[in-house]
C-alpha positions as CSV (number, residue, x, y, z in Angstrom):
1,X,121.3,88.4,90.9
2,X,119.9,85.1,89.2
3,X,118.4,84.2,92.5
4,X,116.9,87.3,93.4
5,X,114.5,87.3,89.8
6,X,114.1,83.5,90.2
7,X,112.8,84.5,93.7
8,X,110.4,87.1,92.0
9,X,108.5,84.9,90.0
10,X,105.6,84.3,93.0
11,X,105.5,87.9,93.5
12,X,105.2,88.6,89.9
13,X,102.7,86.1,89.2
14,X,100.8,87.6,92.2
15,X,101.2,91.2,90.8
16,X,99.2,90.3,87.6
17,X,96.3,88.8,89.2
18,X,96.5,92.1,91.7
19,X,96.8,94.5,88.7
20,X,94.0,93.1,86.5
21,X,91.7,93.2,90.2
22,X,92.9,96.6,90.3
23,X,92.4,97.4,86.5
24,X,88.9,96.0,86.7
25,X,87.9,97.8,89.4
26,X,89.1,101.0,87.4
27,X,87.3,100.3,84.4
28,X,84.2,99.3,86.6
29,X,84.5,103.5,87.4
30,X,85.1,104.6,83.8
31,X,88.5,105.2,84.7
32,X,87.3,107.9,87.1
33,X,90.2,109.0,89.3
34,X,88.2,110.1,92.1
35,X,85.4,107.3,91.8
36,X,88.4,104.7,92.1
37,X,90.0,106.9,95.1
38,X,87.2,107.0,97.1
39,X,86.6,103.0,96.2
40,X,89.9,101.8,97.3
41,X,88.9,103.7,100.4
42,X,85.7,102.1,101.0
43,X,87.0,98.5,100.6
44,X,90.2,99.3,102.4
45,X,90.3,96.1,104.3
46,X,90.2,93.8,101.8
47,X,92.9,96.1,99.4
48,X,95.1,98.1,102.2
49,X,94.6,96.1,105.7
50,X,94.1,92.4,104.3
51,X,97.0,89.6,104.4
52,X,99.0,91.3,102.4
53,X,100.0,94.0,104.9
54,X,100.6,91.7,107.0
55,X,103.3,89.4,105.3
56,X,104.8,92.6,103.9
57,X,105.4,93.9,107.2
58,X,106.6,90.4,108.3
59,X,108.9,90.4,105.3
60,X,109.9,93.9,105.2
61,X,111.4,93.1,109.0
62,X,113.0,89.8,107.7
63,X,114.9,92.1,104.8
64,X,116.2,94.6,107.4
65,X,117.8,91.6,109.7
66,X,117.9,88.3,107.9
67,X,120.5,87.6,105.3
68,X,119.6,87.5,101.5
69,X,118.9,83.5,101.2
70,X,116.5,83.9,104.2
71,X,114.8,87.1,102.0
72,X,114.2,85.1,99.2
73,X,112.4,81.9,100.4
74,X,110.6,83.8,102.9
75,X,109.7,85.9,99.9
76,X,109.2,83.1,97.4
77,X,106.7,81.2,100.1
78,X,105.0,84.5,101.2
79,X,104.0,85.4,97.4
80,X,102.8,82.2,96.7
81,X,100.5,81.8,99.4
82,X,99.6,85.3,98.1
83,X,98.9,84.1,95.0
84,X,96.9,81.3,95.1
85,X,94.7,83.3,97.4
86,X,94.1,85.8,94.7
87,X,93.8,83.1,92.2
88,X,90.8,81.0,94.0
89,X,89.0,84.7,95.0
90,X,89.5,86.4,91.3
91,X,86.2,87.3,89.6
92,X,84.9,88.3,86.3
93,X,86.8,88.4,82.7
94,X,89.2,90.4,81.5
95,X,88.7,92.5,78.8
96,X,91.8,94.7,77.4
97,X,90.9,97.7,76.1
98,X,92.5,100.9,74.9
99,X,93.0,102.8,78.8
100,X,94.2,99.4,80.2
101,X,97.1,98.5,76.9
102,X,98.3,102.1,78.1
103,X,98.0,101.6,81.9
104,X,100.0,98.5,81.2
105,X,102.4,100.0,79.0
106,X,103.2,102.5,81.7
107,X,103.4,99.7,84.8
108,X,105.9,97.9,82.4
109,X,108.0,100.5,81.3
110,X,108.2,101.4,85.7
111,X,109.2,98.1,86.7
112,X,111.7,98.3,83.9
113,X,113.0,101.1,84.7
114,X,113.2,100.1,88.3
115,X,115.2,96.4,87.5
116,X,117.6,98.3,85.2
117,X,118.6,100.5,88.3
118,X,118.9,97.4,90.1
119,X,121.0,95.5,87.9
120,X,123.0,98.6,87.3
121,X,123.3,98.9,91.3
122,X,124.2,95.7,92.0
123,X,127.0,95.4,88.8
124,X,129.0,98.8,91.2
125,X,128.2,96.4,94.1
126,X,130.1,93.5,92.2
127,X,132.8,96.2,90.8
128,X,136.3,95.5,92.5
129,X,137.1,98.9,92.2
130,X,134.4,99.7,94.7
131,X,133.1,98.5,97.7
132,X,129.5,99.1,98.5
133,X,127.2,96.9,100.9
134,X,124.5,94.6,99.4
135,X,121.9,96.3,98.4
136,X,119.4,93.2,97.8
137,X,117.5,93.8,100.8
138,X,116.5,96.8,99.5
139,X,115.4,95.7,96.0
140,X,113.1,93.4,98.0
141,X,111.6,96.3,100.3
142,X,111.0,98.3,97.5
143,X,109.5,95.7,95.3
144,X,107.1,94.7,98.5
145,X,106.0,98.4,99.3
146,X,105.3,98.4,95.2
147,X,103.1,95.7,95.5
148,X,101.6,96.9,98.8
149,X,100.6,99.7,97.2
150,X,99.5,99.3,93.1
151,X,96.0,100.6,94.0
152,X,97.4,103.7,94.6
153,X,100.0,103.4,91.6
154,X,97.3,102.6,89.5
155,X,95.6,106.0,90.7
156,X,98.8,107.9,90.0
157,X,99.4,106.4,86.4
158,X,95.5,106.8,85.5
159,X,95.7,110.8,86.7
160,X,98.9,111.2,84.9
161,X,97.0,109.5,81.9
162,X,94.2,111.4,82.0
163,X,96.4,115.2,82.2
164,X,98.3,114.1,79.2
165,X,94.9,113.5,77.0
166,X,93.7,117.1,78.3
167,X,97.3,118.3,77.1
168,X,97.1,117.0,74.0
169,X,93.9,117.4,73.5
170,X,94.1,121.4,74.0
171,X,96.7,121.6,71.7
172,X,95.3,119.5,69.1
173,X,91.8,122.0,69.7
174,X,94.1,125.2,69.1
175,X,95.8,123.4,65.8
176,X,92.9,123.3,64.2
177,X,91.3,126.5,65.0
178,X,94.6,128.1,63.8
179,X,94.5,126.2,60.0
């Protein structure tokens, strides 16, 4: 399992650089849900039909038939030519703000969630009691169509964002018409 989070470290590295693009981009619509929809749409080929489809299709194939070892440097040397891409074409600054701690706070606690369920899949793998087949391959598939797809994880975790503040809100409204 050592080996499969030493080979994330390209494709977490390029993740960042993709999720503050992505972030930006959002902010740059006032964290508009619909504005950012129809944006990713319009500048599909750079976000949905640019290398990265590509070498996630090439990689997803090489998870299905290669073994594990193969997976990982394959994965290790696609990332990384991934992100130094995204690292000589980023643009602008940064600036954290309230929306984007949350949006972060909610990517983080997902990909937590999502490598405890691996570790806890792979220690039943490793569990001489039972016999199960590698799941690795599939940790890496996942992780791939993850990263294929943030613009569109973004959208979902900004919608979500946004019904919870209605929620509350409402119900903070009715409190203090009640008192």
């Amino acid at each position: 399992m050592i080996f499969f989070y030493i080979s994330l470290i390209t494709y977490i590295s390029y993740n960042i650089l993709k999720y503050r693009s992505l972030l930006m981009s959002l902010d740059e619509e006032n964290y508009n849900s619909v504005k950012y929809n129809k944006r990713i749409l319009k500048d599909k080929k750079r976000l949905l039909l640019g290398p990265e489809l590509f070498l996630a299709l090439i990689l997803i194939i090489l998870c299905i038939t290669f073994n594990i070892k193969v997976i990982e440097i394959c994965l290790i040397i696609a990332y990384m030519i991934l992100f130094l891409y995204a690292l000589k074409t980023k643009k602008g600054k940064f600036k954290l703000t309230k929306n984007k701690k949350i949006i972060i706070a909610i990517l983080l606690v997902i990909y937590i969630l999502l490598n405890i369920w691996f570790i806890l899949d792979y220690a039943s793998y490793h569990d001489p009691n039972n016999f199960i087949f590698e799941n690795s391959p599939l940790y890496y598939i996942i992780l791939i169509l993850m990263s294929y797809l943030s613009p569109y994880i973004i959208l979902i975790v900004n919608f979500l964002i946004k019904v919870f503040k209605n929620i509350f809100t409402k119900k903070n409204k009715k409190n203090i018409r009640k008192k």
